[in-house]
N, C-alpha and C positions, 0 to 999 in steps of 0.2 A: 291462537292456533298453536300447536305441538309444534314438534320439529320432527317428528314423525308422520304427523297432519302433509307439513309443508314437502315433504320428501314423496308420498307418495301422492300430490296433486302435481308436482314436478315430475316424476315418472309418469305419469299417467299422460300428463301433453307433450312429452315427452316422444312416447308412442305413436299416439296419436298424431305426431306432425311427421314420423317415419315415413307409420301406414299411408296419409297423405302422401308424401313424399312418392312412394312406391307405386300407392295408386296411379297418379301425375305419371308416373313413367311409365307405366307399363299404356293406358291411355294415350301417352306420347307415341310409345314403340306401333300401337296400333295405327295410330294416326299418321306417323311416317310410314310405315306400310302399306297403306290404303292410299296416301298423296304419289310413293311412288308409283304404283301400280297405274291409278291414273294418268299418271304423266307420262307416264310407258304410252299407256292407250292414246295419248293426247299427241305424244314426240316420235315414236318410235314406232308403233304394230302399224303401221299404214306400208311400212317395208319390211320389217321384221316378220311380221303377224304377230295377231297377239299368244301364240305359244312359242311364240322365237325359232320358228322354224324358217322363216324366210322365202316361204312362199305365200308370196299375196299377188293379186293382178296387176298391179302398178308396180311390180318389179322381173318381172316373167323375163324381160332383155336383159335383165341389170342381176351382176354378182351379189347377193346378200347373204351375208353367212348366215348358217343356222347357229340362231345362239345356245343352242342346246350341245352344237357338237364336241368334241372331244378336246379339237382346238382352242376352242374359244375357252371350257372349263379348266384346261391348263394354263392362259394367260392367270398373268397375276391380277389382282386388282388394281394394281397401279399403270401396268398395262393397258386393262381396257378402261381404265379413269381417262390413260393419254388418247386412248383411241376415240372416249366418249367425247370427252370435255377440248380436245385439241384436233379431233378431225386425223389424225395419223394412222397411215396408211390404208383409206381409204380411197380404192381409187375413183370409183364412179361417182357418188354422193361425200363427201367431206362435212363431219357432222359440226363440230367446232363448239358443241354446245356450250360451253362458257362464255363465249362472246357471242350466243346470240340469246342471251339472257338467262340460262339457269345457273342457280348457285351453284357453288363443291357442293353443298351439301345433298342437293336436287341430285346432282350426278351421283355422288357417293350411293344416293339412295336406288339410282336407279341400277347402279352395279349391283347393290344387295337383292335387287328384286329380280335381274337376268339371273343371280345365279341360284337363285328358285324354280327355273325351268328345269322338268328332267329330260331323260334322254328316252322318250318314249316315241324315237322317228322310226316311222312306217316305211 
């Protein structure tokens, strides 16, 4: 074999474990997307709703912000991480999600997917 040969069958898998590569992620990015979204549906729209408006029937006594409002899109994400993941300043329901078993990463994901709600309130 050349060294010409050996040069471009090395570039060639070379590529090829990129493309992989990038596949895998982009694949991943969808798949954290879609896990947090349902975990949203699974942890969270039973008070929030599922457009983060915060009207649902099992909250109608109880304060639930809209997660769409202006408030909440001005928190930082480390903000609503603590408020997610530590329960802070919540006063009616205290959410604590890190100790009541999802990961940062779960939370992280679900900050990235509240702040995909827009502000389309009626």
């Amino acid at each position: 074999m050349t060294v010409l040969s050996s040069r471009v069958k090395t570039a060639g898998k070379a590529r090829a474990l990129v493309a992989g590569m990038v596949f895998c992620a982009a694949v991943s990015g969808t798949s954290a997307a879609k896990d947090a979204k349902d975990l949203y549906s699974e942890k969270c729209a039973s008070c929030h709703a599922a457009d983060g408006s915060g009207h649902t029937a099992a909250t109608a006594k109880m304060k639930v912000p809209d997660l769409r409002s202006k408030r909440i899109k001005q928190m930082s994400d480390d903000d609503l991480y603590i408020a997610t993941a530590e329960g802070k300043s919540h006063e009616e329901y205290p959410h604590g999600f890190l100790h009541l078993g999802l990961t940062e990463e779960q939370i992280h994901d679900l900050i990235k997917y509240i702040r995909t709600f827009g502000d389309n309130r009626k």
